[in-house]
N, C-alpha and C positions, 0 to 999 in steps of 0.2 A: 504494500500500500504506500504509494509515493509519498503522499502526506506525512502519514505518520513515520517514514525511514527521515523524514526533511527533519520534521519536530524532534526526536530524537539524537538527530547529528548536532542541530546550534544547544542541544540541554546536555551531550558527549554524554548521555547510554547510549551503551550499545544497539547496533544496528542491526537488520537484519540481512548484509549484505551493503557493498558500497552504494553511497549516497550519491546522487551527481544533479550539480547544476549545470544548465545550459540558455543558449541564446540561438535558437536555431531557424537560421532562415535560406536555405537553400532549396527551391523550389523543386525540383528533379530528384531531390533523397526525400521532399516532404510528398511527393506524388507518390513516390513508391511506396512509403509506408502505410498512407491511407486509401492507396487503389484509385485514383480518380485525381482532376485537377484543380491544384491548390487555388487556381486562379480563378474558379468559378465563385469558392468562397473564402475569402481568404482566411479572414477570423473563424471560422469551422476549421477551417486546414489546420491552423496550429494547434487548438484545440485537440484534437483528433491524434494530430501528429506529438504531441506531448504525450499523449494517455499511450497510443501505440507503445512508445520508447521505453513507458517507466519514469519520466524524469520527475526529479523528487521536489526540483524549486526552480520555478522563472520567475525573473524582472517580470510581467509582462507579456502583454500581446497589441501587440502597432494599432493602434484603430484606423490609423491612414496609411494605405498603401500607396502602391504607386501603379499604374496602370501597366499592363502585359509589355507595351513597348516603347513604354517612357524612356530606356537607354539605348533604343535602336542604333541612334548616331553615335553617341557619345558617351563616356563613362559618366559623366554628371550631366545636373542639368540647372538651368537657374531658375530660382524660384522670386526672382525680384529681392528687391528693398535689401543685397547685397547678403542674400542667404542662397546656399547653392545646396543639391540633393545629390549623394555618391551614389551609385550602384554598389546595392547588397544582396536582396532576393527578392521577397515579396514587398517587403519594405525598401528602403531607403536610408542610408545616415546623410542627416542633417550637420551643414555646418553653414557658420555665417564669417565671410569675408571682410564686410563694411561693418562698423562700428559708430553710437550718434556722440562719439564727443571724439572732437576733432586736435586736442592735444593736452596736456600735460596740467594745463590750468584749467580746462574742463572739466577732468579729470577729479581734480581737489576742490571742486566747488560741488560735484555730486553728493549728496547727502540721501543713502537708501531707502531710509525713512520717509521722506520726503517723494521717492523716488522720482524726479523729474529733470530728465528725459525718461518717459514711461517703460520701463524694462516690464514686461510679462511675468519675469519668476519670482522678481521682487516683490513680490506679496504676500500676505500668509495667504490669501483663497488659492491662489494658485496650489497650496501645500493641500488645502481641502480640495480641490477638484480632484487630486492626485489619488489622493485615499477614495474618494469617490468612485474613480475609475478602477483602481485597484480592486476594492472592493466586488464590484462588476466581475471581474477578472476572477477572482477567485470562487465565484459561484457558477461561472460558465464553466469552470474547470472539474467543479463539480464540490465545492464546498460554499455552504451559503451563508454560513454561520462567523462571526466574527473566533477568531483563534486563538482559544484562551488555556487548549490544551493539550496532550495526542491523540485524541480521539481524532480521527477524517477520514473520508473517503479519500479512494484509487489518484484522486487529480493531486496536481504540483502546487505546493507550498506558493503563494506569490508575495514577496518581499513590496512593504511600500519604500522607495527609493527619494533619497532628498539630494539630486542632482548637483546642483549649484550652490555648496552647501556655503562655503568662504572662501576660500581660493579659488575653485572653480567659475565661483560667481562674478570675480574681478576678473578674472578670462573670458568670458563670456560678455560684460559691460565693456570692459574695456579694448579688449585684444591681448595682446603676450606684447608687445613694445610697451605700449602705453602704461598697462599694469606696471611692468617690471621697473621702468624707467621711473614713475611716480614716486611705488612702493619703495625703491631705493635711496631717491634722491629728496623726498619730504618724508620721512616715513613715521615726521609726529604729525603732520598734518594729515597723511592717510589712514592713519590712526583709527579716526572716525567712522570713515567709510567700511573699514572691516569690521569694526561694533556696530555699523548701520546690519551688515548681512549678517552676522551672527545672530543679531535680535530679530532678525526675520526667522530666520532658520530657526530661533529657540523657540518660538511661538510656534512655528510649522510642527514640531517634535513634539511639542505640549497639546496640539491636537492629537498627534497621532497617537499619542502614549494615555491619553485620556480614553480611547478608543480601542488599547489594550491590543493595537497588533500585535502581532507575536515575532514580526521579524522586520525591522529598520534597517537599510543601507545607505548608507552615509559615505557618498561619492563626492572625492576632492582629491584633483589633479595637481599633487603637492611635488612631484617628480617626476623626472625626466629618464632617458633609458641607461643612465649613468651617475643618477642619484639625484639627491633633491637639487630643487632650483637653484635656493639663497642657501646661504652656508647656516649649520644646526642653529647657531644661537639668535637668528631671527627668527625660527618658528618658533622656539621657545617664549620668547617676548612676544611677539605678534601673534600668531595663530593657536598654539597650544592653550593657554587660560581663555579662546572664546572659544573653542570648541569642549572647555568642561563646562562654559556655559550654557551652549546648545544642548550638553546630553543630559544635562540634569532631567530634565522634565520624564525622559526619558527611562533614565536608569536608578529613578527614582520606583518604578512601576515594574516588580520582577516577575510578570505573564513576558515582558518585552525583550527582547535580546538585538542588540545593535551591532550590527559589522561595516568596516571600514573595507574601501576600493579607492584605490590611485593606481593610476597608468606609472610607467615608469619601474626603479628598482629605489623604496621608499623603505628600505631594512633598515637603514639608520637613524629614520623614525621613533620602529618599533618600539623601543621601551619607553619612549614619550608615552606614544597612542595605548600600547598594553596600560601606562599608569591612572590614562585617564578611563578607564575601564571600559574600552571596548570589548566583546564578546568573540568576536571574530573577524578575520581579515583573508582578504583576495589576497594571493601571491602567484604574482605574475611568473612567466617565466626566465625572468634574467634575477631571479632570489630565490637564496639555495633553503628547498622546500623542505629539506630533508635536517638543518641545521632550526631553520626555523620553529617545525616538530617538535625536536627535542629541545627548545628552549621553551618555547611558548603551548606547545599543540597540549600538554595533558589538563591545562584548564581556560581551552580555547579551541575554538574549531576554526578552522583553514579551509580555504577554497581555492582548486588550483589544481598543478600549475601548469598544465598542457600545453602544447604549446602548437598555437592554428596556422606557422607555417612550418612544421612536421607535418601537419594533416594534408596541408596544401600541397608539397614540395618534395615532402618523405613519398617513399613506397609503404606498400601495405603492411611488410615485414616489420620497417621501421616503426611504424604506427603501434605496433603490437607491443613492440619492446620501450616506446615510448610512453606508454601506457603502464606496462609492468612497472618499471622505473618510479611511475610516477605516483601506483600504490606504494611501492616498498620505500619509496622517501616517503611517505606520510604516514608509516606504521606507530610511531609514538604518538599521534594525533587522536585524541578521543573524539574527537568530531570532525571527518576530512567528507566534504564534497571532491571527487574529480570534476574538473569543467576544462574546456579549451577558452582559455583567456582572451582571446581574439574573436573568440565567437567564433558560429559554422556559419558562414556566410558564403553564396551562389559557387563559387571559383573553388572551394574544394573538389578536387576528381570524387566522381562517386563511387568508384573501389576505394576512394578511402577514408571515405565518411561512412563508409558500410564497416572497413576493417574497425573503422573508430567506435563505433555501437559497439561492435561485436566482443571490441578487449573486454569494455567497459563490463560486459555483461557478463562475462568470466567470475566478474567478482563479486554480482551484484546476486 
């Protein structure tokens, strides 16, 4: 029972066989598993194609696709107002180019609070639509009931996610120049602006945590594929005392379990983030999962750390032993999801998104 393998990997009892999160949108491995074409309905597809796999917890399910030959010409495509769509599968990743503040003093005069120039995430309703949808999400999957225990049905765990949480957010307002450039060179006067998004984000968490989800993902792009951005002792000062702000509301409520995701190799983080009592953490694949484990994994659950250009790039043999690998580093872990970090998006070969199910299921 997906559900209840999910609830038991973020509470580390024992499982009944490996847990696995995923993010799957490759049209041609989700036709085959549900016999018919994803494209007639999409949100049925994934639905169907989750239940088919087993999988024990998704972000999610896209509510907007993208139409059968939105990338006929071109791997992206423009969506105006300086936001562009990549080719993934049924969906789309979203990214946005243009930015509404035009330098460095626009920049320091933003107040989140306030938020004007109108950002979208900047809100707490935004943080309530999210659970809304979410919610949705987890009864199509086939639990209707809010997640208070292990009791559930056959469908996937669905984690509510707070995207843009504080660093992410100033990526996203600002761009990567302008942030960095600010952040660096006023950093009492940016001050503000990162206590504006925290206090958005702590309000957002204070719904969710009132509402007793069972599983929060607290996503902040704090590193790069070579470690963090700014050197340790400005997250310390800056970021670390607002994100024990945001999780109180949180981890204040223990039905709730919160885990951390950042791109990048963010290990020398970790004993920050482990202090401020996160539950669990993404580990990519450039962090050694196997070290991580045994420091962290016996009173914390890990998710991880496959790696989606072996899925893409490897042969099928490779996949296999990539795989294996990637149980036996997470043997000290009471609570290990496998997932492919990059997601199975369209461009995997289908021998080896088939081999990829198939290690998986070895264990499960």
């Amino acid at each position: 029972m997906s559900y209840h393998r999910a609830w038991q990997a973020i509470h580390l009892q024992p499982t009944d066989g490996l847990a696995q999160q995923e993010n799957l949108d490759h049209p041609a491995f989700i036709a085959e598993c549900i016999g018919r074409d994803p494209w007639d309905d999409p949100q049925q597809a994934y639905i169907d194609a989750y239940r088919a796999l087993d999988v024990d917890w998704v972000l999610g399910i896209p509510r907007g696709g993208v139409s059968r030959d939105a990338f006929a010409q071109a791997s992206s495509v423009d969506l105006g107002d300086g936001a562009r769509m990549t080719e993934w599968g049924l969906s789309g990743s979203y990214w946005r180019e243009e930015h509404p503040f035009a330098d460095v003093e626009a920049v320091l005069r933003y107040d989140p609070l306030e938020n004007v120039p109108h950002l979208p995430y900047a809100t707490v309703e935004s943080g309530v639509r999210n659970l809304e949808n979410v919610r949705e999400t987890q009864a199509l999957l086939g639990r209707g009931s809010l997640t208070r225990s292990s009791e559930g049905g056959a469908g996937a765990m669905v984690s509510v996610m707070r995207y843009p949480t504080l660093f992410t957010a100033c990526i996203q307002a600002f761009g990567w120049p302008l942030f960095m450039t600010a952040a660096a060179a006023e950093p009492e006067r940016f001050a503000p602006i990162l206590r504006g998004f925290a206090e958005i984000s702590r309000r957002i968490l204070a719904e969710w945590a009132a509402q007793s989800w069972s599983l929060i993902l607290i996503h902040d792009d704090i590193a790069m594929q070579h470690g963090l951005v700014f050197r340790p002792q400005w997250y310390r000062e800056q970021i670390y005392p607002l994100y024990e702000h945001i999780l109180e509301p949180a981890l204040a409520n223990p039905d709730v379990r919160v885990c951390f995701v950042s791109d990048g190799d963010y290990s020398a983080a970790l004993p920050d983030l482990v202090s401020l009592g996160f539950h669990g953490f993404f580990v990519n694949p450039n962090m050694d999962l196997a070290a991580l484990a045994r420091a962290y994994g016996r009173d914390h659950f890990l998710v991880g750390n496959v790696d989606t250009a072996v899925l893409t790039f490897g042969r099928p043999d490779d996949i296999r032993q990539h795989v294996a690998q990637c149980v036996e580093a997470a043997k000290p872990c009471a609570g290990h999801f496998i997932k492919a970090m990059g997601d199975l998006p369209h461009n995997i070969p289908l021998e080896n998104i088939r081999a990829y199910f198939d290690a998986c299921a070895r264990y499960r």
